[in-house]
N, CA, C and O atoms as CSV, one atom per row, in Angstrom:
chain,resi,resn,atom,element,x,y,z
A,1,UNK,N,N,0.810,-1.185,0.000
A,1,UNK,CA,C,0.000,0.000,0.000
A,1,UNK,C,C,0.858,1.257,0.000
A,1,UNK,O,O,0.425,2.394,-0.186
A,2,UNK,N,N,1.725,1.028,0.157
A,2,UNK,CA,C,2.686,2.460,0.009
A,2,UNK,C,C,3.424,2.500,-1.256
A,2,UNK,O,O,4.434,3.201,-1.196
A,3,UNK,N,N,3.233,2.029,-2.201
A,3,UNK,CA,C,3.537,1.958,-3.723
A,3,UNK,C,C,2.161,3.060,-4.218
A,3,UNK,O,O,2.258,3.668,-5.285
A,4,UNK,N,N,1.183,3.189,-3.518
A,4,UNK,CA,C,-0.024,4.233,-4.347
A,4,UNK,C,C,-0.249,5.233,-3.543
A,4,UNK,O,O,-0.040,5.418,-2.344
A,5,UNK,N,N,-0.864,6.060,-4.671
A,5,UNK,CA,C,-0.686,7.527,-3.344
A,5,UNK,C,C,-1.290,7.051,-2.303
A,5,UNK,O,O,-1.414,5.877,-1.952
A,6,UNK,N,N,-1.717,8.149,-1.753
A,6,UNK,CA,C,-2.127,8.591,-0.140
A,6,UNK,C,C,-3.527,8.158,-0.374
A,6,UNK,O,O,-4.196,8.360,-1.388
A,7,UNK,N,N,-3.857,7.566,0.652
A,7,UNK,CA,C,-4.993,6.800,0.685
A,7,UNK,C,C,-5.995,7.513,1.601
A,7,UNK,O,O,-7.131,7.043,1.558
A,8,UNK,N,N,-5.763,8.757,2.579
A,8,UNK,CA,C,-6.639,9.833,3.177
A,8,UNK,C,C,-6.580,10.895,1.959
A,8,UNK,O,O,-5.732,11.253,1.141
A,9,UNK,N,N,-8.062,11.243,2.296
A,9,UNK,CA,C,-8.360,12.777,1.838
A,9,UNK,C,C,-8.756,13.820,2.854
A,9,UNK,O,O,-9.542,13.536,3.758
A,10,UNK,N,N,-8.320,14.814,2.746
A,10,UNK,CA,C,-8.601,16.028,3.655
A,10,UNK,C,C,-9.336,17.581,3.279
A,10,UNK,O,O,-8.952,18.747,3.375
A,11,UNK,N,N,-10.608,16.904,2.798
A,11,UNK,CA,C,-11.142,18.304,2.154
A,11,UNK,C,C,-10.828,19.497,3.485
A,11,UNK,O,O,-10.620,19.185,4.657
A,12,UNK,N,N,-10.866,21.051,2.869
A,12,UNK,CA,C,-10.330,21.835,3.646
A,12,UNK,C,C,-11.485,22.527,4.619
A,12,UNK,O,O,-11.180,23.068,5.682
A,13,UNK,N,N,-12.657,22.455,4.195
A,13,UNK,CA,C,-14.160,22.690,4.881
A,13,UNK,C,C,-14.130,21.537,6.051
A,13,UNK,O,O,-14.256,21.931,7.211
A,14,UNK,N,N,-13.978,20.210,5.819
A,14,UNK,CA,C,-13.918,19.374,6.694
A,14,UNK,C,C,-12.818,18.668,7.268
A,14,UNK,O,O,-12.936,17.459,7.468
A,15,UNK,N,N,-11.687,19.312,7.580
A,15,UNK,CA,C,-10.685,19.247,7.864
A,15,UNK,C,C,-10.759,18.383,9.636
A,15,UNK,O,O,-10.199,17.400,10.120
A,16,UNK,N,N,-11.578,19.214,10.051
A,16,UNK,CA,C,-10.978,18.087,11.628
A,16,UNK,C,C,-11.685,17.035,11.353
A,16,UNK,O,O,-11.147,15.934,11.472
A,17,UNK,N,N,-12.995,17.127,10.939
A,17,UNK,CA,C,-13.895,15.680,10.531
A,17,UNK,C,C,-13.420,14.201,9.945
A,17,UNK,O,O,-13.762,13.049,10.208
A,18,UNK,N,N,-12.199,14.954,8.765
A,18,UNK,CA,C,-11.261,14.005,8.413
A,18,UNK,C,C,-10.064,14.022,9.324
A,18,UNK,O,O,-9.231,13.415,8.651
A,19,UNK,N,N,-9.649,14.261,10.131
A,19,UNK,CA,C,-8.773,13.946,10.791
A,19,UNK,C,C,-9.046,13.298,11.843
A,19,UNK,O,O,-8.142,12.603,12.309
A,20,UNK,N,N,-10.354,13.329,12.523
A,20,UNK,CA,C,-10.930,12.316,13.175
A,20,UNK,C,C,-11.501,10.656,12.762
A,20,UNK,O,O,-11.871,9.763,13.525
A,21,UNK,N,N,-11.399,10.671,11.245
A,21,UNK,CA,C,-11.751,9.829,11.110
A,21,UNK,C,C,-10.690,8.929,10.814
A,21,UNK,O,O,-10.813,7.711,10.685
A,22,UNK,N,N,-9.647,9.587,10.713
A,22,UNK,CA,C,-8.436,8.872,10.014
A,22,UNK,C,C,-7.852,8.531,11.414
A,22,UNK,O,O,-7.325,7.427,11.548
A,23,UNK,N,N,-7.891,9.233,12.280
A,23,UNK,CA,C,-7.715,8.660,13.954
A,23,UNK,C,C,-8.016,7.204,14.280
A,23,UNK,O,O,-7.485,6.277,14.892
A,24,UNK,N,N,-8.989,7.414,13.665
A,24,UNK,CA,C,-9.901,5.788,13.888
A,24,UNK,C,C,-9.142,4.122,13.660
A,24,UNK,O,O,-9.215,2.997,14.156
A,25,UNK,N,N,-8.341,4.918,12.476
A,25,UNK,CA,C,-7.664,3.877,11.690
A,25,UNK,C,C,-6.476,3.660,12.581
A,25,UNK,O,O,-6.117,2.542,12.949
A,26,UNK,N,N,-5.704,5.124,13.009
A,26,UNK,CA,C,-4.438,5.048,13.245
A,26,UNK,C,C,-3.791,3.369,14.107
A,26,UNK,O,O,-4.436,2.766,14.965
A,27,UNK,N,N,-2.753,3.046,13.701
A,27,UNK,CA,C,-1.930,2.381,14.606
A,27,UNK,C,C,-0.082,2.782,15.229
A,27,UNK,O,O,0.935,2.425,14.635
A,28,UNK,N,N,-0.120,3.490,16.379
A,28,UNK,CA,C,0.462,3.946,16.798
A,28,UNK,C,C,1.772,3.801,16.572
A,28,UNK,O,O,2.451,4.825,16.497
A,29,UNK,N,N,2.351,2.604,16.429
A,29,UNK,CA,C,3.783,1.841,16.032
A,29,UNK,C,C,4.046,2.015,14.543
A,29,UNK,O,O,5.097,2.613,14.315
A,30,UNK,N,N,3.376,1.653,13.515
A,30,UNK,CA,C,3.573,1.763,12.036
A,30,UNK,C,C,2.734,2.371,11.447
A,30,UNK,O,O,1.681,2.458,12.079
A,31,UNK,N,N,2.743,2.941,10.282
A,31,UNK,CA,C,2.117,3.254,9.249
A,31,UNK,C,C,1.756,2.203,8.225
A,31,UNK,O,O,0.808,2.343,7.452
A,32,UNK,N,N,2.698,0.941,8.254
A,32,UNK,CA,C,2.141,0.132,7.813
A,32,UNK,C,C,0.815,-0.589,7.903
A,32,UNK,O,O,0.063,-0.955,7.000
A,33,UNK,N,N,0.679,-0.745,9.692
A,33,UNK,CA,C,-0.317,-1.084,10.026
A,33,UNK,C,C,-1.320,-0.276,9.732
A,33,UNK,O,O,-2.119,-0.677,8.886
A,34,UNK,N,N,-1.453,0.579,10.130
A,34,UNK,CA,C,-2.778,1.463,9.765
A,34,UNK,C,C,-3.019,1.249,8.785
A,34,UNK,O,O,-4.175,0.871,8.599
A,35,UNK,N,N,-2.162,1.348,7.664
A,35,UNK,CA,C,-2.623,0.793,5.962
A,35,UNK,C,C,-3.747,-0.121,6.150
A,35,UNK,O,O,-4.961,0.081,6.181
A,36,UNK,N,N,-2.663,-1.744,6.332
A,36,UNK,CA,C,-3.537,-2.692,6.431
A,36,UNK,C,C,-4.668,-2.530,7.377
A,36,UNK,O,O,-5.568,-3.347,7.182
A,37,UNK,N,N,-4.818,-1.887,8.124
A,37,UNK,CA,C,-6.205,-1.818,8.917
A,37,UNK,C,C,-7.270,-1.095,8.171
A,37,UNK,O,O,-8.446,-1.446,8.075
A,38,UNK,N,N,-6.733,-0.084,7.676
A,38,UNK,CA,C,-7.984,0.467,6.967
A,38,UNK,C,C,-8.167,-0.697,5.712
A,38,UNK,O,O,-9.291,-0.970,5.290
A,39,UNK,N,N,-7.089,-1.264,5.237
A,39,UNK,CA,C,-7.911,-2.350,4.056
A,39,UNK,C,C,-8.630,-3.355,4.600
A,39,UNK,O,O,-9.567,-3.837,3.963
A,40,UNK,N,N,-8.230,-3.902,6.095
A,40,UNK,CA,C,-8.781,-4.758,6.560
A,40,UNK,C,C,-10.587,-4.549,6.826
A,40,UNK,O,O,-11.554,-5.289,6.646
A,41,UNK,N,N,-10.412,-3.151,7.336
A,41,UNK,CA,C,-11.596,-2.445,7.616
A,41,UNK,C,C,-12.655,-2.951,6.239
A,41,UNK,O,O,-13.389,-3.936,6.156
A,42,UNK,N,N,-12.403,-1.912,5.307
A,42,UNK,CA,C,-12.833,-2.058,3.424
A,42,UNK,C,C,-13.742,-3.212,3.567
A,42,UNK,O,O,-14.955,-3.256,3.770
A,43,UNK,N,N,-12.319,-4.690,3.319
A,43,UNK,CA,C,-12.658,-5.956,3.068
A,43,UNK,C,C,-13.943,-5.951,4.313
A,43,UNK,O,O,-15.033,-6.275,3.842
A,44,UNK,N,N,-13.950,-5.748,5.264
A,44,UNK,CA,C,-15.177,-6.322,6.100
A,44,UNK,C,C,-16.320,-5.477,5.688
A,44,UNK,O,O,-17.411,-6.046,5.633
A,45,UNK,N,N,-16.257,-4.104,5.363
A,45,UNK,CA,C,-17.314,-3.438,4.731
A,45,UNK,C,C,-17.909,-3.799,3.521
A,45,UNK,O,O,-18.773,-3.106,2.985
A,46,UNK,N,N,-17.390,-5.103,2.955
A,46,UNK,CA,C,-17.498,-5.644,1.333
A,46,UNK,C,C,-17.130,-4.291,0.199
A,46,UNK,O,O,-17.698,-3.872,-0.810
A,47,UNK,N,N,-15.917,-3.892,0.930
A,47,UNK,CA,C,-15.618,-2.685,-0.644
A,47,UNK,C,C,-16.705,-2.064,-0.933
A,47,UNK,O,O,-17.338,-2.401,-1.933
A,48,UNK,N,N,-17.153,-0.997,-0.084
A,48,UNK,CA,C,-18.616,-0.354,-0.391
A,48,UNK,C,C,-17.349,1.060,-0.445
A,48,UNK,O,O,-16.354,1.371,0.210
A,49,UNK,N,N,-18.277,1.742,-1.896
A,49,UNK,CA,C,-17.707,3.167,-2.060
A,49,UNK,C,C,-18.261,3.852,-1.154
A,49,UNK,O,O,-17.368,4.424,-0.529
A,50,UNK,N,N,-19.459,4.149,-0.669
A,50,UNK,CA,C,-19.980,4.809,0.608
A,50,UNK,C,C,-19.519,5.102,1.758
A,50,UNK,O,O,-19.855,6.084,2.420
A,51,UNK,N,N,-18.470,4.008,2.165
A,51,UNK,CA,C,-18.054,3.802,3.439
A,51,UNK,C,C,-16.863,4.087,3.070
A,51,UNK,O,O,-16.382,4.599,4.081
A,52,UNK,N,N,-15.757,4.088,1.952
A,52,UNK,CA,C,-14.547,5.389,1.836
A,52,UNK,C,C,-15.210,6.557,2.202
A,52,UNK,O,O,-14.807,6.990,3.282
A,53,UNK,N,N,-16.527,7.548,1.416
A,53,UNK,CA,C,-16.596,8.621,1.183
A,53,UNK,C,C,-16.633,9.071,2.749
A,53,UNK,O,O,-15.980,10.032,3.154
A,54,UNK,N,N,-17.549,8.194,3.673
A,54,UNK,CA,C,-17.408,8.558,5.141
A,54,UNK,C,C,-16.655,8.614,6.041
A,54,UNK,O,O,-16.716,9.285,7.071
A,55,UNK,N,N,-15.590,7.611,5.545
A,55,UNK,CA,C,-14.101,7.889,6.153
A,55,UNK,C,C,-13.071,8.647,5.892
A,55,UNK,O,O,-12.094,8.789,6.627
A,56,UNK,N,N,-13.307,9.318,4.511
A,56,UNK,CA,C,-12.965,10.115,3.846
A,56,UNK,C,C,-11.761,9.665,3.169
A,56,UNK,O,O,-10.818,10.420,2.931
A,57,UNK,N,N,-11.804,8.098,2.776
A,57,UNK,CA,C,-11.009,7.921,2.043
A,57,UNK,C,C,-10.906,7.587,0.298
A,57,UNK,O,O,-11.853,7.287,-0.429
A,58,UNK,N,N,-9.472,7.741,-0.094
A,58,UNK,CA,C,-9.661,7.657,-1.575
A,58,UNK,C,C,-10.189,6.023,-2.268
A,58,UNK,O,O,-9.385,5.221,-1.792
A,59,UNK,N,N,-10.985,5.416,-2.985
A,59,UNK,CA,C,-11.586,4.934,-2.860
A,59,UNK,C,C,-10.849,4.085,-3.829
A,59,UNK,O,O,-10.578,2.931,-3.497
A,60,UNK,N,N,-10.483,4.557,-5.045
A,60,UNK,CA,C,-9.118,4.609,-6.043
A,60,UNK,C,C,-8.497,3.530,-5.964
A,60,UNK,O,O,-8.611,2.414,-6.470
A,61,UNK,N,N,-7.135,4.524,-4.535
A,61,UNK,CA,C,-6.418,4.010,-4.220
A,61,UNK,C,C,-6.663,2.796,-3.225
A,61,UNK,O,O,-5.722,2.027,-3.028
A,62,UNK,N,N,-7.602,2.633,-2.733
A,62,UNK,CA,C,-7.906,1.235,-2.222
A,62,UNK,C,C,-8.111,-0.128,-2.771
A,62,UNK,O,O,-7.743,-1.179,-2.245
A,63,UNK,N,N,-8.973,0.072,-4.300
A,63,UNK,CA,C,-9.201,-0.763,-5.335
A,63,UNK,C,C,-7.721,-0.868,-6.344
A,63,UNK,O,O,-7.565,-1.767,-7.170
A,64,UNK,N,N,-6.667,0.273,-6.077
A,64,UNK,CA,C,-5.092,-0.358,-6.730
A,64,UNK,C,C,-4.648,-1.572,-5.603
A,64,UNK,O,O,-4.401,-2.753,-5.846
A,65,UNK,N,N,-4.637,-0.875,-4.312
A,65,UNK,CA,C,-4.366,-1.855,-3.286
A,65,UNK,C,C,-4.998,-3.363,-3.565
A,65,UNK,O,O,-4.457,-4.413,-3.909
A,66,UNK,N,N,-6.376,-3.019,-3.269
A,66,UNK,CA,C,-6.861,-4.772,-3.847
A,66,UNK,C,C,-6.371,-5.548,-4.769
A,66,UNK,O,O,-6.137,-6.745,-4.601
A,67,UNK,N,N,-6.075,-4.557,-6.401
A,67,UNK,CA,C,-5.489,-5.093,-7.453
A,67,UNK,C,C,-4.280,-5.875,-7.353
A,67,UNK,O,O,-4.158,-6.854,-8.090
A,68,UNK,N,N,-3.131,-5.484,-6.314
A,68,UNK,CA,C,-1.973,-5.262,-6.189
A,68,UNK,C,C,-1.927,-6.762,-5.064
A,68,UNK,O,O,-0.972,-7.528,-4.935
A,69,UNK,N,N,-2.812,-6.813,-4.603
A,69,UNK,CA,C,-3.144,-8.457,-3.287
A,69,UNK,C,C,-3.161,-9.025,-4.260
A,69,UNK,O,O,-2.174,-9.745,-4.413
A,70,UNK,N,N,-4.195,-9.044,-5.394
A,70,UNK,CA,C,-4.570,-10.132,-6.163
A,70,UNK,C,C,-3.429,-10.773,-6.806
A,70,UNK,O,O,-3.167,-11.975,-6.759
A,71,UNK,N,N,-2.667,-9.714,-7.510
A,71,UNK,CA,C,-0.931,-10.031,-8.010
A,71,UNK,C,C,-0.416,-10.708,-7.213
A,71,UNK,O,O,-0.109,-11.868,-7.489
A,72,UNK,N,N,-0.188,-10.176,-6.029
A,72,UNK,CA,C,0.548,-11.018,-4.841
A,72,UNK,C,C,0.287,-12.561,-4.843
A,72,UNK,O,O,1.133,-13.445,-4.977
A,73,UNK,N,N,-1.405,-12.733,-4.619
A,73,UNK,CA,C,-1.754,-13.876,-4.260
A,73,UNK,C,C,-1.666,-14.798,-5.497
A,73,UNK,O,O,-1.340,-15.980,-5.379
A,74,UNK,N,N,-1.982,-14.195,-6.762
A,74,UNK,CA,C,-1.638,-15.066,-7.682
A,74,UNK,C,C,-0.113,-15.974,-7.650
A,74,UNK,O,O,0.025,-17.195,-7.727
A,75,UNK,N,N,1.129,-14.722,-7.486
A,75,UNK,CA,C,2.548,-15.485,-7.721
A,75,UNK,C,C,2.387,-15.874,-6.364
A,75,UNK,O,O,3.502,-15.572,-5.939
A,76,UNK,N,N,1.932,-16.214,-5.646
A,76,UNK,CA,C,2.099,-17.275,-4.000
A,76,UNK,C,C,1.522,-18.600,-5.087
A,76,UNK,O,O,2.353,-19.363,-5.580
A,77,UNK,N,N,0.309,-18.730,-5.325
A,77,UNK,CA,C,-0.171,-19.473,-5.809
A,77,UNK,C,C,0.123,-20.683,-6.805
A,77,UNK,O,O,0.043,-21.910,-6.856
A,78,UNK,N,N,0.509,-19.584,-7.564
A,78,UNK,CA,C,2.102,-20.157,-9.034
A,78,UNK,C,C,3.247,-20.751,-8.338
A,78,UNK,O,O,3.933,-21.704,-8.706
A,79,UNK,N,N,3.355,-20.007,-7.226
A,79,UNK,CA,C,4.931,-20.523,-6.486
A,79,UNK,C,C,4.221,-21.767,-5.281
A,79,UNK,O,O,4.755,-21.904,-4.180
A,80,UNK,N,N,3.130,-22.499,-5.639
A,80,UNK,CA,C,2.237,-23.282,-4.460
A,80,UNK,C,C,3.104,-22.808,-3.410
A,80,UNK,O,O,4.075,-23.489,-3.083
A,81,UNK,N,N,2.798,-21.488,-2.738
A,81,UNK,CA,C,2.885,-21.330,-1.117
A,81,UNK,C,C,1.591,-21.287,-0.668
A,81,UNK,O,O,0.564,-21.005,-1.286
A,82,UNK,N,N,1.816,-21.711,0.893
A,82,UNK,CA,C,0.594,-22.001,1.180
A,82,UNK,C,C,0.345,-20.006,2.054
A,82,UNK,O,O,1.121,-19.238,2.623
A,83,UNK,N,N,-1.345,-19.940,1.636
A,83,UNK,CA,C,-1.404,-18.308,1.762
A,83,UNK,C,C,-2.547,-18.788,3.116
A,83,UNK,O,O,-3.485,-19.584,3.068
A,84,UNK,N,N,-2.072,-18.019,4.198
A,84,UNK,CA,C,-2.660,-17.743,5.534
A,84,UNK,C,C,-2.766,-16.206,5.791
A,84,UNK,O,O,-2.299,-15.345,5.046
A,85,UNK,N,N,-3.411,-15.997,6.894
A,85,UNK,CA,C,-3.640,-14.807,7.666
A,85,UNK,C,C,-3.745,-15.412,8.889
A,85,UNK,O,O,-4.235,-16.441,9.355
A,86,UNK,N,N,-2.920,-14.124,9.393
A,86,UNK,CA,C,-2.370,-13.821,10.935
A,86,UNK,C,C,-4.046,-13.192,11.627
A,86,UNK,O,O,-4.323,-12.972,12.806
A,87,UNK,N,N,-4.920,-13.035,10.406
A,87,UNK,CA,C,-6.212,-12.706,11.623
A,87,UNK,C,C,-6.175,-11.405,12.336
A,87,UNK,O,O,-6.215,-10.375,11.662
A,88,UNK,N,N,-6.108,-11.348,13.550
A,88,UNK,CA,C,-6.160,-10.185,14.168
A,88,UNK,C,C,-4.897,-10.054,15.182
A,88,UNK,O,O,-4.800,-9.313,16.161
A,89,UNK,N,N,-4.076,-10.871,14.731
A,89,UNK,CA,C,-2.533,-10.843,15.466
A,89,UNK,C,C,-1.647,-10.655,14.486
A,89,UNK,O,O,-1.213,-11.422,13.627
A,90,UNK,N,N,-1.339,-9.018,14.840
A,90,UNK,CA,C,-0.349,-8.750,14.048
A,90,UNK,C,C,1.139,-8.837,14.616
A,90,UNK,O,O,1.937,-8.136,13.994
A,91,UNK,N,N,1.541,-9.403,15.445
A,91,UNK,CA,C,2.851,-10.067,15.733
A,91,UNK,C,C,3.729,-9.909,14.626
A,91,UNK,O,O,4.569,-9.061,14.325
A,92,UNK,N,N,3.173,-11.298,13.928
A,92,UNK,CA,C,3.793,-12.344,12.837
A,92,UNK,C,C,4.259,-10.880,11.248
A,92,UNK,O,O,5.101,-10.973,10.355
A,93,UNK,N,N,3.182,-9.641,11.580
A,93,UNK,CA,C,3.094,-8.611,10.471
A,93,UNK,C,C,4.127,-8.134,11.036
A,93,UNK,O,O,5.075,-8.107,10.251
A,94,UNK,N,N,4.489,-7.547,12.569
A,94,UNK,CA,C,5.413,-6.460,13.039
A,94,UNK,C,C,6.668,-7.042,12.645
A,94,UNK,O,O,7.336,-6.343,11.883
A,95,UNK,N,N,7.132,-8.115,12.969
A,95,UNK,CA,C,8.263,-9.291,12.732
A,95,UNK,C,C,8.715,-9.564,11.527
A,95,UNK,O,O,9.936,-9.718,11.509
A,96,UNK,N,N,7.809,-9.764,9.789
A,96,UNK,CA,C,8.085,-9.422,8.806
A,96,UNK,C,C,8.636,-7.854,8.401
A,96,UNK,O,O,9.635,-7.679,7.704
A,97,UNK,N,N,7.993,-6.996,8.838
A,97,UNK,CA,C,8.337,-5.523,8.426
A,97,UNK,C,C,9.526,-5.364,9.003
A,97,UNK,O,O,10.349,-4.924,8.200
A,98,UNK,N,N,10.070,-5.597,10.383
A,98,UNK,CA,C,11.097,-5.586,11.163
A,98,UNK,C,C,12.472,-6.212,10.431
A,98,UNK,O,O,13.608,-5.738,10.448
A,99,UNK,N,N,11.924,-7.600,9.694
A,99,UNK,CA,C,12.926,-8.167,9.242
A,99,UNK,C,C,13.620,-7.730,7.999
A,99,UNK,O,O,14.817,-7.693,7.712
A,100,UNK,N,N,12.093,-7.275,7.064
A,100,UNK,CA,C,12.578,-6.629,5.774
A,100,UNK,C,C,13.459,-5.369,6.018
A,100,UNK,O,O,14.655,-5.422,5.728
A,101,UNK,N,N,13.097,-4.620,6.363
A,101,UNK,CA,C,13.955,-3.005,7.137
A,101,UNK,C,C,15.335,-3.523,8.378
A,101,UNK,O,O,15.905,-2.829,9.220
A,102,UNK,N,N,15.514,-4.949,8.043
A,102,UNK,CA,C,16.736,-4.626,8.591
A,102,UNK,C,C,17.967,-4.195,8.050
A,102,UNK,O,O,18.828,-3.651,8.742
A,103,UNK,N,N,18.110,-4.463,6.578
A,103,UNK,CA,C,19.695,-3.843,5.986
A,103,UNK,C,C,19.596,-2.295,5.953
A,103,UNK,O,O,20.519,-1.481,5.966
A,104,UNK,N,N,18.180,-2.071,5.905
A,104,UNK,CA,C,18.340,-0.305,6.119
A,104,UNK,C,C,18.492,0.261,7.703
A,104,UNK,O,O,18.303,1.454,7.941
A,105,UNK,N,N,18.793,-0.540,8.590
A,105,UNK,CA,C,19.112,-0.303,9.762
A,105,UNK,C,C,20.242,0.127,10.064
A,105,UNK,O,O,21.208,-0.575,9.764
A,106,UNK,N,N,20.490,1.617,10.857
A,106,UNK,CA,C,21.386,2.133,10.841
A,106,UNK,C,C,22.319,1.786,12.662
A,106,UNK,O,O,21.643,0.913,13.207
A,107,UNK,N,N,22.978,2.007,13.176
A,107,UNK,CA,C,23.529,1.205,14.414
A,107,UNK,C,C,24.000,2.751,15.319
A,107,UNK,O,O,24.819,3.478,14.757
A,108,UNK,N,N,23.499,3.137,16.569
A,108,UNK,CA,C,23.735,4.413,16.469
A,108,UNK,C,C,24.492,3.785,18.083
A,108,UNK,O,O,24.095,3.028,18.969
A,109,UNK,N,N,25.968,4.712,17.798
A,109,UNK,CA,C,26.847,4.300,19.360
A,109,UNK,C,C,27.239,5.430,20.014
A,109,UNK,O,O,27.623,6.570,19.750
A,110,UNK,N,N,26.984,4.642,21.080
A,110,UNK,CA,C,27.723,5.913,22.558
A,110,UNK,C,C,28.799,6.984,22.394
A,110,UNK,O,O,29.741,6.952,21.603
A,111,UNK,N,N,28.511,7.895,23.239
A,111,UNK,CA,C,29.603,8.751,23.450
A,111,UNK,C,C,30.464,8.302,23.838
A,111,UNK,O,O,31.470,8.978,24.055
């Protein structure tokens, strides 16, 4: 999800309205997460455009996101891996992201 734009909108009339709603989503530790939560959100709403416009999100960029799973899940598929979800324990998510971002990890030492 961070390959497509910005997935909040912030009209300027309703500016705290959307910032409250995007609260909703937030997850305090990553930005990743919040991504996936608001898609997680979507998927349980059955991808209703209604329910972006009230969250005030781009609706767009949610349906590239979907596009972009489907790719995914296809080459898992081609490559027979077996495709699970972690559900509502994102552990197993913090621990992948952690692992990928480790060569960009920088090592910061004492005085």
């Amino acid at each position: 999800m961070l390959s497509v734009p910005r997935i909040f909108f912030r009209p300027p009339d309703r500016a705290e309205e959307s910032d409250a709603a995007r609260e909703k989503f937030q997850v305090p530790e990553s930005d990743h997460l919040t991504l996936l939560h608001v898609f997680q959100r979507w998927k349980a709403e059955h991808y209703r455009v209604d329910w972006c416009q009230k969250h005030f999100i781009h609706v767009k960029t949610l349906r590239k996101v979907r596009e972009i799973r489907s790719q995914l899940l296809d080459i898992m598929k081609s490559q027979r891996m077996v495709v699970t979800s972690t559900g509502t324990d994102w552990d197993p998510i913090r621990k992948a992201i952690c692992s990928a971002y480790f060569q960009n990890c920088g090592r910061l030492k004492g005085i």
